[in-house]
Structures are given as C-alpha cells and as structure tokens.
Backbone bond lengths (Angstrom), bond angles and torsions (degrees), N, CA, C in turn:
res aa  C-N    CA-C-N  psi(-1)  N-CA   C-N-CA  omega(-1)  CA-C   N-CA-C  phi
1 X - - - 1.468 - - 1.508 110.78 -
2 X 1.671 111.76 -37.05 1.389 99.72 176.50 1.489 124.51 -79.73
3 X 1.498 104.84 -22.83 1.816 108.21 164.91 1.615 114.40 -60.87
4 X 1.324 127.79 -18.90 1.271 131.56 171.60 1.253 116.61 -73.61
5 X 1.833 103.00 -48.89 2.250 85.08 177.34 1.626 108.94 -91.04
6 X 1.295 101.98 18.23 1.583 95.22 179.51 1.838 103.09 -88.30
7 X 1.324 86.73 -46.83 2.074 102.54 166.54 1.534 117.33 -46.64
8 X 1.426 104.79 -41.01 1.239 106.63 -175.48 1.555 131.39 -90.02
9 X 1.775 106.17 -8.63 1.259 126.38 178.01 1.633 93.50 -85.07
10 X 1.122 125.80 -53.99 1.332 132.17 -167.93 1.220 115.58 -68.42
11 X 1.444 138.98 -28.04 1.095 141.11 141.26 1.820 129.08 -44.07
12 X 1.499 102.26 -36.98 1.415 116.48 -178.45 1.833 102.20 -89.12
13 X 1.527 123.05 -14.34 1.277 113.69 161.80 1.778 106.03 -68.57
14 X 1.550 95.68 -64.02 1.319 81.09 177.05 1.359 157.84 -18.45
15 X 1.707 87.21 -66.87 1.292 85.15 156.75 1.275 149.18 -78.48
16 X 1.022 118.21 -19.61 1.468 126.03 149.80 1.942 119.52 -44.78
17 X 1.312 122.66 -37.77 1.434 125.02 178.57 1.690 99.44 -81.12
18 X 1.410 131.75 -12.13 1.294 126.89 167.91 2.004 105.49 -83.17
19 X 1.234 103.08 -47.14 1.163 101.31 -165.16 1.894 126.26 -41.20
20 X 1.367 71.72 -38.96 2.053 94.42 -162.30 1.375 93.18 -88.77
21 X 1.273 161.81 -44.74 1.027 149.35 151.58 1.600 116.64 -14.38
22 X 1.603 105.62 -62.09 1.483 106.92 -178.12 1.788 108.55 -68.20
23 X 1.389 103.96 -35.99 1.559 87.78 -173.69 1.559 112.65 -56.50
24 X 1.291 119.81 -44.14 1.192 123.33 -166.23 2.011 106.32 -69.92
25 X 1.196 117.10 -19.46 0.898 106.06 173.02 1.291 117.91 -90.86
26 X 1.935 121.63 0.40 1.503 108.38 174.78 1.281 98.29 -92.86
27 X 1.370 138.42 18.54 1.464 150.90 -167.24 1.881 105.00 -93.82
28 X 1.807 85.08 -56.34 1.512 81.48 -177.88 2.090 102.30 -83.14
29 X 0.762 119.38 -25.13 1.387 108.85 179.50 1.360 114.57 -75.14
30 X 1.379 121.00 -3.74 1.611 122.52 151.41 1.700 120.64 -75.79
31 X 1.401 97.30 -35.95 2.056 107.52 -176.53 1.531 87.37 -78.76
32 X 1.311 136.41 -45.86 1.468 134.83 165.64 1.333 113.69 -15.44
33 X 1.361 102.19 -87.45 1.630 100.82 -170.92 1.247 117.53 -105.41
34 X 1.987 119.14 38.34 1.475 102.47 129.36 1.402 122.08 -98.35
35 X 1.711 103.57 5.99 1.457 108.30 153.08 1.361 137.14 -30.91
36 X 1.678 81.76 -66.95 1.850 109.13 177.35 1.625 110.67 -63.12
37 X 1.743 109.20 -38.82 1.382 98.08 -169.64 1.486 118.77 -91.83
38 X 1.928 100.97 11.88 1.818 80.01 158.66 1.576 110.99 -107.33
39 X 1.132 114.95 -154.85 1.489 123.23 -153.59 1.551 93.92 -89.88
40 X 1.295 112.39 157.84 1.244 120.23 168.14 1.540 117.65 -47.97
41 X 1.169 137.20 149.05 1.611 139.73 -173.90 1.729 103.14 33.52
42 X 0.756 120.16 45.26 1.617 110.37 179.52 1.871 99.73 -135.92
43 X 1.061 117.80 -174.54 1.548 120.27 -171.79 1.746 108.47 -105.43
44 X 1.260 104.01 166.81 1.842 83.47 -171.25 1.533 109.39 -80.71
45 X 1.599 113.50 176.52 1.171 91.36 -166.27 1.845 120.51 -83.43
46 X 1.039 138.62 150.72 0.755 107.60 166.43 2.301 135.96 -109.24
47 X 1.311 110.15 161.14 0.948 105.99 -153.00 1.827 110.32 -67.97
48 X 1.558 117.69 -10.25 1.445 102.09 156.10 1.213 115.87 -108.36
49 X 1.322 131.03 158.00 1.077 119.13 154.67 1.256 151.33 -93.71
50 X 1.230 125.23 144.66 2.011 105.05 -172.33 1.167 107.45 -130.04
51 X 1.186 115.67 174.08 1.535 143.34 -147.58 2.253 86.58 -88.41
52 X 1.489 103.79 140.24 1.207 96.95 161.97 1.634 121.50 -68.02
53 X 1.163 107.34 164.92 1.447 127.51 152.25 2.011 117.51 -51.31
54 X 1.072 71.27 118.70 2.122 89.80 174.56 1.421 86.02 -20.51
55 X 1.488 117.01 -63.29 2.044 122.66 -140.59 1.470 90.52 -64.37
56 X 0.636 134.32 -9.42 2.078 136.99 -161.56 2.355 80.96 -72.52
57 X 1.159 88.85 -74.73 1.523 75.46 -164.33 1.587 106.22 -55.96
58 X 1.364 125.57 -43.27 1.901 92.32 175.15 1.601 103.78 -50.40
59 X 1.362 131.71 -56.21 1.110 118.31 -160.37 1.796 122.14 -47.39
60 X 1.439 109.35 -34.60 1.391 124.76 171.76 1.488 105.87 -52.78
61 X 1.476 113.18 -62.56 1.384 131.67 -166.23 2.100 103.61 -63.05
62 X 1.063 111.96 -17.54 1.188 135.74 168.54 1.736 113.90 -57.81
63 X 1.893 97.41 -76.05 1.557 108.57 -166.54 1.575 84.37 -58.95
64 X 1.266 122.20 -63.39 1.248 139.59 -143.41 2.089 101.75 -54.33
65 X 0.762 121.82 -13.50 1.050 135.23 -160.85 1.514 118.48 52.80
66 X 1.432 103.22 72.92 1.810 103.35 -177.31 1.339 126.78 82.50
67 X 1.447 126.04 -19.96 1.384 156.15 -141.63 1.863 97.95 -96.46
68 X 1.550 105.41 6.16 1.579 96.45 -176.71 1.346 85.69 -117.12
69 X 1.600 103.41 -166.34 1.589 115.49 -175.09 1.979 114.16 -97.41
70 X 1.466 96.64 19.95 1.253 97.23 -162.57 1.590 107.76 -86.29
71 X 1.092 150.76 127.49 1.290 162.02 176.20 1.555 116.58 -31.86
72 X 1.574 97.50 -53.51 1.406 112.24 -154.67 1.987 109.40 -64.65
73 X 1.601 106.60 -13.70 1.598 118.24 -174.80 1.011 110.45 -88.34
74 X 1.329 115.53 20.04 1.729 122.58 167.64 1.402 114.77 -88.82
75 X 1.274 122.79 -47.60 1.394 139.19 165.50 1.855 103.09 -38.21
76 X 1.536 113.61 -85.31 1.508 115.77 171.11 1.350 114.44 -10.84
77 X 1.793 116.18 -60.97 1.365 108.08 -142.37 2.217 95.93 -98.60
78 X 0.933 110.19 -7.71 1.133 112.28 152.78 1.321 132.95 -67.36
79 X 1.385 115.54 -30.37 1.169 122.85 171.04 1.794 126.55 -78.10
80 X 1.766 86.89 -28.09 1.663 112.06 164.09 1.563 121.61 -56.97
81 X 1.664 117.34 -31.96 0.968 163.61 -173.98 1.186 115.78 -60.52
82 X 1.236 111.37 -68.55 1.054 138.34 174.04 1.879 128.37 -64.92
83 X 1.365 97.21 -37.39 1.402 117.83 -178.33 1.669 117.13 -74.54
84 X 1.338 100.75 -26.86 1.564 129.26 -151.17 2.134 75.37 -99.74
85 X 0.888 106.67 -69.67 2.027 100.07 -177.60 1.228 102.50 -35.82
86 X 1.427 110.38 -58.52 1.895 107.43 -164.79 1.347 121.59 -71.48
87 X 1.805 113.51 -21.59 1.294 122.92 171.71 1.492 112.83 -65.13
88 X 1.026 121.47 -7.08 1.897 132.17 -167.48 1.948 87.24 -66.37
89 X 1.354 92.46 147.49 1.861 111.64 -179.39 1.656 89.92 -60.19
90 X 1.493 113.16 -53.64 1.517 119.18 -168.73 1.452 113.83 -51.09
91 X 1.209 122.53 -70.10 1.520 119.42 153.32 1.596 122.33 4.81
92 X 1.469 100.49 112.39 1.465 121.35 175.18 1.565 96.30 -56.46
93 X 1.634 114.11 -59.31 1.501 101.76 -162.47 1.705 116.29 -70.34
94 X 1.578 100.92 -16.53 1.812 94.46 177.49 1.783 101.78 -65.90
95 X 1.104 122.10 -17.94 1.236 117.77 -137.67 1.973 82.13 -98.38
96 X 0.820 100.83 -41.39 1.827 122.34 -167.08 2.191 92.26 -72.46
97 X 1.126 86.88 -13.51 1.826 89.28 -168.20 1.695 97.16 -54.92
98 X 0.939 135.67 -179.16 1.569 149.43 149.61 1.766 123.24 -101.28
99 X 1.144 115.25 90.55 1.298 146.91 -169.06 1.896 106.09 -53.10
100 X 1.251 126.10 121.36 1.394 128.57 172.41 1.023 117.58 -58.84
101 X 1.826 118.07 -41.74 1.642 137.40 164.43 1.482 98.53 -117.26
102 X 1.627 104.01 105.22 1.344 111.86 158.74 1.602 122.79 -60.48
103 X 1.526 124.77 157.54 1.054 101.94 -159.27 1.479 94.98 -100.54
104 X 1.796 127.47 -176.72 0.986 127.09 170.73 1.800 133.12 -66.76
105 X 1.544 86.30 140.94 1.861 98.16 -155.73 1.259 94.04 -68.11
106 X 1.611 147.96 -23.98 1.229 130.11 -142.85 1.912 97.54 -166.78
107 X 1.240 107.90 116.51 1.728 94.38 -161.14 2.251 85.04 -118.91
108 X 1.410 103.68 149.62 1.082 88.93 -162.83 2.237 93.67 -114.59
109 X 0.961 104.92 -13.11 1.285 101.40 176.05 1.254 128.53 -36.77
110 X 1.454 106.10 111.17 1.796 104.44 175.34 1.620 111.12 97.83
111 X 1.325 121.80 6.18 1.147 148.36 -163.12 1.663 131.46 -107.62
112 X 1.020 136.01 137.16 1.292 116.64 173.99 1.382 103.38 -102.58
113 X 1.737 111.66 156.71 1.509 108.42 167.76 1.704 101.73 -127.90
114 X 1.301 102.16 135.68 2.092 116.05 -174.59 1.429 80.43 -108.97
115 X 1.506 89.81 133.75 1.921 116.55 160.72 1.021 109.05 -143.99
116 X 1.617 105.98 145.42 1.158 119.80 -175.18 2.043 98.12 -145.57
117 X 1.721 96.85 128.51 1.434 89.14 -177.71 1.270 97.56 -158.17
118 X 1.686 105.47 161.69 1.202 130.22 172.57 1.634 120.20 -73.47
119 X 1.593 123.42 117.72 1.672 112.99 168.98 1.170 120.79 -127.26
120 X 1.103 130.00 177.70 1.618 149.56 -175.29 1.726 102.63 -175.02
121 X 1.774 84.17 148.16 1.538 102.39 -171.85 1.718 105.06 -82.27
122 X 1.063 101.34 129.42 1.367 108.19 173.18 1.678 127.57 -106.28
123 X 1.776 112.13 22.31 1.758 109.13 176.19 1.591 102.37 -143.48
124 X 1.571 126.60 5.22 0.995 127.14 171.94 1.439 108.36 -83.47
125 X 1.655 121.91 126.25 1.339 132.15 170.22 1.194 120.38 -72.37
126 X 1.216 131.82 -34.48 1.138 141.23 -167.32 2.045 114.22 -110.59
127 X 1.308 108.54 -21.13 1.536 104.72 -174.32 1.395 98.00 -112.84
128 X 1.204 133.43 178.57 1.320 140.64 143.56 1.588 118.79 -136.97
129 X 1.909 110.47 98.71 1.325 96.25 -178.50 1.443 120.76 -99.37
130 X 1.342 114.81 160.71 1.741 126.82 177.59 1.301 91.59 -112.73
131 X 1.428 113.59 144.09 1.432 138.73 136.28 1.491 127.83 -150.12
132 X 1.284 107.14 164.40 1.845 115.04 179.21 1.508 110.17 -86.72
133 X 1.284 121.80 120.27 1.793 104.88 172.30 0.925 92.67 -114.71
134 X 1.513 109.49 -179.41 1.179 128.95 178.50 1.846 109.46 -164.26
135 X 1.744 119.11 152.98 1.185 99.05 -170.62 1.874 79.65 -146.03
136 X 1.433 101.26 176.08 1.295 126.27 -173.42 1.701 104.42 -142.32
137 X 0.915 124.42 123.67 1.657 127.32 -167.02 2.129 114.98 -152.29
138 X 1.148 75.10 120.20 1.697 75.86 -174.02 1.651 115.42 -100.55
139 X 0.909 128.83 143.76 1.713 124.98 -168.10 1.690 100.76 -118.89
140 X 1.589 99.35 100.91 1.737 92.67 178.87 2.112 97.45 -92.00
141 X 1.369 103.54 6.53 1.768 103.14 171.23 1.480 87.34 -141.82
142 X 1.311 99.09 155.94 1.292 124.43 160.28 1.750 104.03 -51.17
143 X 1.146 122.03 -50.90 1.405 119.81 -165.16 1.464 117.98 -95.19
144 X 1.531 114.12 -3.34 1.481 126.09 173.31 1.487 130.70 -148.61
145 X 1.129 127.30 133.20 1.363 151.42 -150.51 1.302 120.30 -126.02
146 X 1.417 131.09 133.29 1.659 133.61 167.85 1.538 78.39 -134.30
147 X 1.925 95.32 148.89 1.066 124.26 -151.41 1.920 96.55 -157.64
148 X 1.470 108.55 144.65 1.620 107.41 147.39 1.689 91.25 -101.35
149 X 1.592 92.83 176.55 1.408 126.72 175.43 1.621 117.33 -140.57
150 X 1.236 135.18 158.97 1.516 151.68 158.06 1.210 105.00 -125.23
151 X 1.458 112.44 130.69 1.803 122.74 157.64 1.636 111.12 -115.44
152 X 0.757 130.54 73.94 1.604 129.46 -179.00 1.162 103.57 -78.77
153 X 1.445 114.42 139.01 1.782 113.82 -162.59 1.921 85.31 -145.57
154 X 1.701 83.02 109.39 1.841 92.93 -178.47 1.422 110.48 -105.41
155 X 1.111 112.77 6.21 1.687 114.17 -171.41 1.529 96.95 -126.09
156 X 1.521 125.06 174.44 1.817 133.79 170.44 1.535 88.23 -173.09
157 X 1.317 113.31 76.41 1.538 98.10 162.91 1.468 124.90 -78.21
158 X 1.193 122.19 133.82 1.441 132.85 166.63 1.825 117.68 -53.98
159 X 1.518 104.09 125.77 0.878 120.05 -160.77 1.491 109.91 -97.82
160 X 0.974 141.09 123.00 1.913 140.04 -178.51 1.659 102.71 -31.38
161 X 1.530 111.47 -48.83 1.690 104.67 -165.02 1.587 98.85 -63.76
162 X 0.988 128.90 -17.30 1.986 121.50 -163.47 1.769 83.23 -88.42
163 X 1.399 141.18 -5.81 1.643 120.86 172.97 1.766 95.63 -102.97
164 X 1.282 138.61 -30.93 1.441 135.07 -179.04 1.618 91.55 -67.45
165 X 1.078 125.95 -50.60 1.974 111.70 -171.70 1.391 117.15 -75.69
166 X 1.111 108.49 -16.08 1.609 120.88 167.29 1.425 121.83 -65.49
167 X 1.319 92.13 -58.75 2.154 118.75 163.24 1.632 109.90 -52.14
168 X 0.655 93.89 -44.64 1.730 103.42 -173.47 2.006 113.77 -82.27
169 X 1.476 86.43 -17.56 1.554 87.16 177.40 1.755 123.59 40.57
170 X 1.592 92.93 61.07 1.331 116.53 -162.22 1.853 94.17 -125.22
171 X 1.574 100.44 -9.03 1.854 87.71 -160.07 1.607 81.45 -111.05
172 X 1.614 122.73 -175.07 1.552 137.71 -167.47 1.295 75.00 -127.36
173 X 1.634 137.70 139.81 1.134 139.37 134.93 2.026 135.35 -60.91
174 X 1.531 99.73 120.54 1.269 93.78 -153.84 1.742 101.86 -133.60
175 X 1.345 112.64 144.73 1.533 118.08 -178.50 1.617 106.00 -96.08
176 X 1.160 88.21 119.52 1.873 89.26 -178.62 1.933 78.38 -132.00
177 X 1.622 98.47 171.99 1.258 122.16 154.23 1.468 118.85 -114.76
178 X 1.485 116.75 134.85 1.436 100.91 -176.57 1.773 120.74 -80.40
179 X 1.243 120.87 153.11 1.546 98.34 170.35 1.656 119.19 -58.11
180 X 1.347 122.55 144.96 1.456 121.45 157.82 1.128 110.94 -88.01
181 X 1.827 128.79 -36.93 1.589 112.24 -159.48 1.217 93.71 -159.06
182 X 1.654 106.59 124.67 1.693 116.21 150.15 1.498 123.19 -104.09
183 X 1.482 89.04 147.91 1.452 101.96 -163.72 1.528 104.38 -123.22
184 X 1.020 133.94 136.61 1.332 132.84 -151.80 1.810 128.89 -159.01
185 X 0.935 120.53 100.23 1.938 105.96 176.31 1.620 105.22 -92.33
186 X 1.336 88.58 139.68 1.146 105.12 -156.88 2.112 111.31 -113.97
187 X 1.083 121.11 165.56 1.457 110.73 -172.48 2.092 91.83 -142.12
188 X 1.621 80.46 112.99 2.084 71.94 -176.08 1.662 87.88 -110.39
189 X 1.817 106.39 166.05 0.993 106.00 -174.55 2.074 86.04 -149.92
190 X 1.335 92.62 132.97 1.951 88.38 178.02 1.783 110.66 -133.90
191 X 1.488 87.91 120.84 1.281 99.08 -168.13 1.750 126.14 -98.03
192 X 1.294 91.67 -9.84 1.305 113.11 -164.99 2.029 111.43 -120.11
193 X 1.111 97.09 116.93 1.650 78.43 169.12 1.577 95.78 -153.47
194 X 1.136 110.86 149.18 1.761 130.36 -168.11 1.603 108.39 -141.67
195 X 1.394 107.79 -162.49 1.556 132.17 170.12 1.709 111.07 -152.43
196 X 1.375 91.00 163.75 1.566 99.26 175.35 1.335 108.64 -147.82
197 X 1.403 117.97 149.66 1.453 130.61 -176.30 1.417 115.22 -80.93
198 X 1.507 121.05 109.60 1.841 106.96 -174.05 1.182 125.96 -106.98
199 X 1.417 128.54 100.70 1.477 134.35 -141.96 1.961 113.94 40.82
200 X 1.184 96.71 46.94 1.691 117.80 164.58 1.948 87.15 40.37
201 X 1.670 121.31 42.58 1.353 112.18 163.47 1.530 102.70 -128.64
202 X 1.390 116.90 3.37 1.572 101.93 -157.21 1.558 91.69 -158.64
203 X 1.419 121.58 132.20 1.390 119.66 -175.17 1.865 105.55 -96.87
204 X 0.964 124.72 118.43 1.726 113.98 -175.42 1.642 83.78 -97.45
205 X 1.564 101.71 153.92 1.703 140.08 138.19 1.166 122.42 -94.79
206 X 1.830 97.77 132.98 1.515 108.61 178.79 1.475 96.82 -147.66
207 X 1.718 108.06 160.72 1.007 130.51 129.86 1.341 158.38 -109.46
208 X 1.195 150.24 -172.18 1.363 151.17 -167.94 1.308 122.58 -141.09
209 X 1.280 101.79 89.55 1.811 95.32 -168.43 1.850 119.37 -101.95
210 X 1.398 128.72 176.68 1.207 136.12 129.82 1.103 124.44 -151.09
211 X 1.542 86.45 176.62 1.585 104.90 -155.35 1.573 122.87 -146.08
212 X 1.748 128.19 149.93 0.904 108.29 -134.17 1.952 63.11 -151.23
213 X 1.576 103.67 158.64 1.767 108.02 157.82 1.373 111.02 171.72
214 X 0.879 115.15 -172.11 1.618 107.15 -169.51 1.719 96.15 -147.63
215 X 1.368 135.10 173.33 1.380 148.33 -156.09 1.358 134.14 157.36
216 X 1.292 111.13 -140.69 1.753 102.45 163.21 1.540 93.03 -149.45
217 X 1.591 97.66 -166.74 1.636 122.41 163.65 1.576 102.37 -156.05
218 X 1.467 90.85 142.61 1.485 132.50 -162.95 1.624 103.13 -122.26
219 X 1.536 113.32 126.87 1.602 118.58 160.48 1.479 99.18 -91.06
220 X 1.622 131.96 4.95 1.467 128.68 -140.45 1.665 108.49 42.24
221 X 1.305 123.10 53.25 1.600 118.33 155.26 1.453 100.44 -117.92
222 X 1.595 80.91 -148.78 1.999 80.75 169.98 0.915 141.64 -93.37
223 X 1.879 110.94 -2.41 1.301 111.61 161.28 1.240 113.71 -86.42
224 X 1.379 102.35 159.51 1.855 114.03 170.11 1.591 96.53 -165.88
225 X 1.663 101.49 80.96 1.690 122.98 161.95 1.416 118.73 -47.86
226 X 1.309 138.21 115.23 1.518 121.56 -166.55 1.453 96.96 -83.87
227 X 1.481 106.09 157.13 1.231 115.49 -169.19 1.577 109.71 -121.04
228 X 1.614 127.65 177.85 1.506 133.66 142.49 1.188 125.68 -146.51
229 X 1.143 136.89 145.77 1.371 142.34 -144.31 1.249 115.04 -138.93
230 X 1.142 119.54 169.95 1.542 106.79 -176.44 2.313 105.16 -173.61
231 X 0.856 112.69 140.44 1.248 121.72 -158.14 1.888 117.61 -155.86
232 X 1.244 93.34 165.89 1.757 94.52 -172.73 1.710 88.90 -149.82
233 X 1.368 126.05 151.21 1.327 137.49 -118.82 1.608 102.13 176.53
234 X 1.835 113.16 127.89 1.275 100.42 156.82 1.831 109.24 -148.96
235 X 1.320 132.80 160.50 1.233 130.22 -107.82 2.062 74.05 -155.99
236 X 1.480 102.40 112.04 1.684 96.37 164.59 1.776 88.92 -135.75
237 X 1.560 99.53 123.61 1.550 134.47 158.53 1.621 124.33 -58.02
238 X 1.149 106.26 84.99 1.355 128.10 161.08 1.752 121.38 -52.38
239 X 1.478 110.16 -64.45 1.518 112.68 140.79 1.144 120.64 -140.05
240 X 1.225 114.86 -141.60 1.516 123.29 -170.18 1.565 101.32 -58.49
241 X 1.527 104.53 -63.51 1.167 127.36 -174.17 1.774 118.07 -67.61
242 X 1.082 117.42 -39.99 1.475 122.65 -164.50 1.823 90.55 -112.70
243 X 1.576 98.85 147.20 1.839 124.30 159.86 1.520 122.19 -146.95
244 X 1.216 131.37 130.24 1.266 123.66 177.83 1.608 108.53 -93.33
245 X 1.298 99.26 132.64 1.486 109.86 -157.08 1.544 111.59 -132.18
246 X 1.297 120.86 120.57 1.580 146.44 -173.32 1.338 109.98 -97.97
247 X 1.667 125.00 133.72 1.524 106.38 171.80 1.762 77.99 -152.53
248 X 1.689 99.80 -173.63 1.274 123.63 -168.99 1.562 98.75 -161.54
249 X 1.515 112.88 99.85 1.541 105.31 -174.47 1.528 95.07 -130.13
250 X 1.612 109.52 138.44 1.817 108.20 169.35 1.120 97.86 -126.35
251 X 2.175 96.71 136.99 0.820 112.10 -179.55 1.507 106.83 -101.00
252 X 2.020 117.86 148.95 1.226 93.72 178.17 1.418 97.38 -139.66
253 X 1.414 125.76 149.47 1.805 136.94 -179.55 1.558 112.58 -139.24
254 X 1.167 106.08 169.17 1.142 104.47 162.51 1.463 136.18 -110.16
255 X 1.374 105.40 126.58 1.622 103.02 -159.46 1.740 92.59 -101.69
256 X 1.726 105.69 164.58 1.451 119.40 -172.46 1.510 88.98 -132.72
257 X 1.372 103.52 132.65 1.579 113.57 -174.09 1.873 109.53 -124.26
258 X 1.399 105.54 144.91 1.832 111.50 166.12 1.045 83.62 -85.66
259 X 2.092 113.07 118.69 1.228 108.35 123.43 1.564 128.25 -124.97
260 X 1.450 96.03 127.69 1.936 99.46 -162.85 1.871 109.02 44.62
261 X 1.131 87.39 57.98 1.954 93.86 165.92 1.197 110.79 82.68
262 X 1.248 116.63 -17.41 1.783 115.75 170.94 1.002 106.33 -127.18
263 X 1.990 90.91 148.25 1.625 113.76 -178.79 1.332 105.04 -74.62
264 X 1.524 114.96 161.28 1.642 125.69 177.40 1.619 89.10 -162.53
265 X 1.515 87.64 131.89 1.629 102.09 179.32 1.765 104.88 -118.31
266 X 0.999 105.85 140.61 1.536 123.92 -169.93 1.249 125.76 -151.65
267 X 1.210 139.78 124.83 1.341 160.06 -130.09 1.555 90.89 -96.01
268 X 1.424 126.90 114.73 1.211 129.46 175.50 1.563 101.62 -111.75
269 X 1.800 111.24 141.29 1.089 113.70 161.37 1.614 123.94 -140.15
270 X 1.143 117.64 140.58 1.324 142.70 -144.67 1.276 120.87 -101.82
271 X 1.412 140.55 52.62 1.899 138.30 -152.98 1.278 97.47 -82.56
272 X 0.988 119.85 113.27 1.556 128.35 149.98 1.328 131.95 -113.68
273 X 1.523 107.57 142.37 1.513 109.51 -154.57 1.864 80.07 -105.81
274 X 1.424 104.78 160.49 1.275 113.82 -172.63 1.725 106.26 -141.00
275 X 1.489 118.07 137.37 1.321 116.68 -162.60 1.745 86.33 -145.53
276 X 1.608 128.52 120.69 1.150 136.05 155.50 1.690 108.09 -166.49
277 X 1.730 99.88 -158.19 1.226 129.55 -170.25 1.693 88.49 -113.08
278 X 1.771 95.34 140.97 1.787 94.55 140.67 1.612 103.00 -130.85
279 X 1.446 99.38 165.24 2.022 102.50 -173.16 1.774 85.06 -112.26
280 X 1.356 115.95 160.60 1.500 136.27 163.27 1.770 93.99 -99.66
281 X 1.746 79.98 147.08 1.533 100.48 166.58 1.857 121.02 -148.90
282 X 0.728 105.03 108.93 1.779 151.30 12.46 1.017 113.36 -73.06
283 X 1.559 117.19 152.10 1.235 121.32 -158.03 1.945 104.98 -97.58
284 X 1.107 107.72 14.81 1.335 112.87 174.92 1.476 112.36 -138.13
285 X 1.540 115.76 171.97 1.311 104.14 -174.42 1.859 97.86 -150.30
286 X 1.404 111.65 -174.78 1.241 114.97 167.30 2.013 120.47 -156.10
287 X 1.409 96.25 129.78 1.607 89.83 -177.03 1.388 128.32 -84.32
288 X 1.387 122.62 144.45 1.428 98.90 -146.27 1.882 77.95 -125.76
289 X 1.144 138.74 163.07 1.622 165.62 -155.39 1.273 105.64 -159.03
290 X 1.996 84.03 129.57 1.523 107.72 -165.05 1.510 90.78 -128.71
C-alpha cells in the first residue's frame, strides 16, 4: 500500500514539473508572433488602441514643413528666413563668411600686363647669349591673352667647347651672323591657377601659363628669317598690381650659312630662360556678382 502512494505521489510530481514548462512556453509563443505581426522596427501591436501623444502633430508639422496646424513650425521657418537673407551674394555677412575655395587674388581680364626680364640661352654649347625682353599683353579673358614681345640679345659669350672643336679640327669653318633681336606676337593661354603655403605664415598666388607666337629674327642686316616660338611660364602675385614671373620660351628659324663658298641652311633653335617682374594696368581691379 505504501509502494502505491509513493507511485502515485511521484507521478503527480511529475507531472506537474512537465506541466509548467509547457505553459510558459505557450506564453512566449504568444509574445512570439505578435512579434512577427507588428511592423518591422515598430512595437507589437497592441490590442487597444489609443489616441496619440499631443507631440505627434508638432512632429507632423515638422516632416511636413510647417504645413500642419501646429504652432511650434513658426519658430523653424523664421529661422529659415532669416538664413536665406544673410546667404544673399549682397550680404555683408555672406561676404565676411570664410570661403572653402577662396576666390582669386588677382583677376587679369580687361587689363594690360608690362614685363620686363632678364635672359640667357640655356641649349647652346658653344655660345652663351644675354638679352633684355620685354612684353606687352592684353587679357580680353581672364584665361587668355595676345601679347607683342622683344628679345634683344647684347652679349654672345664664347664658350670653352667652340676652342676644343677648333683644336681637334673636327668643325668646317663657317660665316654665319648671329641673331641680335626677336620680335614676336604672341598668343598666351592660362589654365591653371593655385596657391601655396610659405613657411605655413603667408598664402602665395600663382599661375601657369603657355604660350605660343610667331615673328622673325634680325642680325640688323638683310636677313630677317621669320620665326615661331613657343614657351611655358609661371606668374606668383605679389599684389594686385605686381607678379614675379619665370618663363622658358625657344625660339626657332631658319638660318642660311657660308660654308667654304656654299650656302647651307639649318634650323636654329634658341632656349631662353626668362627671370622678371610684370606690373597690371590698371593697377587695381573690382569683382563684380551675377
């Protein structure tokens, strides 16, 4: 009799430690799938419903841009208002703003530019010439230029290699005249313009130009072979008015030479490196907003 209610207690634990397990799991398989049946990122649904929260209409009046009855989207669009006046080109404070791309320090449109510079030939082995140029260049664009030029070349120093080919009796002796002066119009075009940081205290402006023209060369005799030239050039702004300006232009013609009783014509070319100033005229300018 006592193995019977011992069987029968132990059976009634049992079942009881099965029971509650399952209940609790038809618990979560109810929170389960009102999981599934609400909306993605949203809360599940629930089975009454209620009235939103007051903030629902600012929030409407919000997306909506003001477009609800809510009060509070008056503030926003005043401030929209406000931002939109000072953003105007005219605006002192747009103007006072600090710019991501500053604009250009020195605009040359409508402008003349005077140069004046120092050269020497830089591919002749045997000569070394000096001259003073100088150019005159008008900018009907900011980005393009026609120009005259002068190269007057008052010096030809003799170079050591023209006495070793002589010695060596390797060269033909020949009467040429050298050029004194090219004269040239010229067509510049600048595509490039930047800044640079100078000892991270001082921001410089530059540009990057070339240039292309055609002309002659003159010994002052009777020839004067027409020539064309061609060069690349860059331009750093001191101020409005003043830039110190570097170029490298070769000129090339064709020269006709005595050698021993016969002519020989041969393509001469001329590299000159160029080191000066040019001034603007007028020497000031003004930016105008469209």
């Amino acid at each position: 009799m006592n193995r019977l209610l011992f069987f029968i207690s132990a059976l009634f634990v049992v079942g009881a430690l099965v029971s509650a397990p399952s209940h609790g799991w038809a618990q979560a398989d109810d929170s389960l799938d009102d999981e599934l049946d609400a909306p993605i990122g949203g809360p599940p649904p629930s089975k009454e419903r209620t009235n939103p929260p007051a903030g629902d209409d600012f929030l409407d009046d919000e997306l909506e841009g003001g477009g609800g009855s809510g009060k509070p989207a008056a503030a926003p669009a005043a401030a929209a208002a406000k931002v939109t006046e000072e953003a105007s080109e005219e605006s002192p404070a747009a103007q006072d703003r600090i710019k991501a791309v500053p604009r250009k320090a020195v605009l040359k449109m409508g402008r003349l530019e005077l140069g004046a510079f120092a050269t020497f030939s830089v591919n002749d082995a045997f000569w070394q010439h000096y001259a003073a140029s100088g150019s005159v260049i008008y900018y009907p664009h900011d980005a393009f230029g026609i120009g005259l030029g002068v190269d007057y070349m008052y010096a030809h120093a003799r170079q050591s290699n023209l006495d070793v080919v002589r010695q060596t009796l390797t060269s033909v002796p020949a009467t040429f005249e050298k050029p004194r002066l090219f004269a040239h119009l010229d067509f510049y075009w600048v595509p490039i313009y930047g800044k640079i940081s100078l000892f991270n205290t001082q921001i410089v402006h530059f540009d990057f130009y070339a240039t292309a023209g055609v002309g002659f060369a003159t010994s002052f005799g009777s020839a004067q072979p027409p020539a064309v030239n061609g060069g690349i050039g860059q331009r750093f702004f001191v101020s409005d008015w003043l830039a110190l300006r570097f170029e490298v232009r070769s000129h090339l013609f064709v020269d006709t030479a005595d050698v021993e009783g016969f002519e020989r014509s041969d393509v001469q070319n001329y590299v000159m490196a160029m080191a000066g100033v040019s001034f603007y005229l007028p020497p000031s300018f003004e930016y105008t907003y469209r």
